[in-house]
C-alpha positions, 0 to 999 in steps of 0.5 A: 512469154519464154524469151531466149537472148542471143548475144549476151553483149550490152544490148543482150543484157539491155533486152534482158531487164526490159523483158523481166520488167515486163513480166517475162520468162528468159528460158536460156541465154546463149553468148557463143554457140546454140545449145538446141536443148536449150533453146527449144524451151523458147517461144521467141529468141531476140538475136543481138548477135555478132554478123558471124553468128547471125544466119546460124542462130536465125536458122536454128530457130526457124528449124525448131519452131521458135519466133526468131526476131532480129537485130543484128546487122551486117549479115544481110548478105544472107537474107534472102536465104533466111527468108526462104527458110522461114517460108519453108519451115513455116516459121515466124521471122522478124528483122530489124536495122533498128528497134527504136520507134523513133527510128522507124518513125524516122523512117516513114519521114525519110521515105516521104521526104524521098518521094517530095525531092524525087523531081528537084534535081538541084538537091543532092543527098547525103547521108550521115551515121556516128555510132559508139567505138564498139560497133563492127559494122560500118556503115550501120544497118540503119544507114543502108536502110535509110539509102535504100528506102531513098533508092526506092523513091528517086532517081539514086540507084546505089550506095556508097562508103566511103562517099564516090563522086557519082551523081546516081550515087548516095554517099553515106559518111560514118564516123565512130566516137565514144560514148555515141549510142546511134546518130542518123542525118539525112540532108539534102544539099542545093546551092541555095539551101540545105534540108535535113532530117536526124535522129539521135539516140541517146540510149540502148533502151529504145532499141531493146525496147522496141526488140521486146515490143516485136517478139511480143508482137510476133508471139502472136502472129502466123507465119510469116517474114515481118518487119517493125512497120508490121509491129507498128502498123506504120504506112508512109503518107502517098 
């Protein structure tokens, strides 16, 4: 595969000796802008960006006819817009809050878990992420994707950070510590007793990993706007 790595910080360079040890080709590297002659040389980009860069180099791949496969966060204002570029440039776009299987593991527990609380009105549900001092964005993406996967499944209709008093409310708390790679709680609260669910990472590696496991994935594919559920051929249990 002709890989091209967007963002050249610790993840970009975490992505880039998974790819070479998986036998890959890295094309071109871009830090601060695209350069197009360049990058047309790639098959699949892998962004790892900053929020501000995110759009433009997911729309210059779709418009030159690269796989684009995703991970920064922050930029999701803009989404809808990138998904309607991709269907009209009949491109290949992959996004993901997170990489990590574990992760997305976490996930279809989250979801499963929403749908069993759904009808016990006693529980309340907080959300919790602890994330390295270098993060931008708070709370993290993976955090809003765990809220809205519960939005979907209860009653809850929004979100909030820093925490609110509201009982359709969810409050996510977000702390930044050094040296944390990526921490995620889930729990649900009662006067009696508390569920919880949690995943803590404890490298870079399972997210560049599963970034790599993706644009392999998608080289592959038609067109079309994917998720890491699509890489992982993961359905919830109903």
């Amino acid at each position: 595969m002709k890989l091209a790595i967007l963002g050249y910080g610790k993840m970009g360079k975490t992505v880039e000796k998974i790819a070479l040890s998986r036998g890959h080709d890295i094309v071109y590297i871009a830090d601060n802008k695209i350069d197009l002659s360049e990058l047309i040389k790639a098959e699949v980009a892998i962004d790892f960006s900053v929020p501000e860069a995110a759009f433009t180099n997911i729309s210059s791949c779709l418009k030159s006819n690269i796989a684009i496969v995703s991970g920064t966060t922050g930029w999701l204002d803009r989404f809808k817009e990138a998904e309607e570029l991709c269907k009209s440039n009949s491109g290949k776009f992959l996004y993901a809050s997170n990489f990590s299987i574990g992760v997305n593991m976490f996930f279809e527990l989250n979801s499963y878990l929403a749908k069993m609380m759904s009808n016990l009105t006693d529980y309340d549900v907080r959300l919790k992420e602890i994330h390295h001092l270098e993060k931008k964005d708070s709370p993290s993406g993976t955090a809003i994707s765990l809220a809205e996967q519960i939005i979907e499944n209860t009653s809850y209709t929004a979100w909030d950070h820093p925490p609110k008093n509201g009982s359709n409310t969810i409050g996510i708390e977000a702390e930044r510590e050094e040296g944390v790679f990526g921490f995620h709680d889930v729990s649900y609260h009662s006067p009696i007793d508390t569920i919880s669910i949690s995943h803590n990472a404890k490298s870079r590696q399972g997210f560049a990993h599963g970034a790599v496991i993706a644009a392999e994935w998608i080289l592959n594919q038609g067109e079309g706007v994917f998720t890491m559920k699509d890489v992982l051929q993961l359905n919830t249990p109903t």
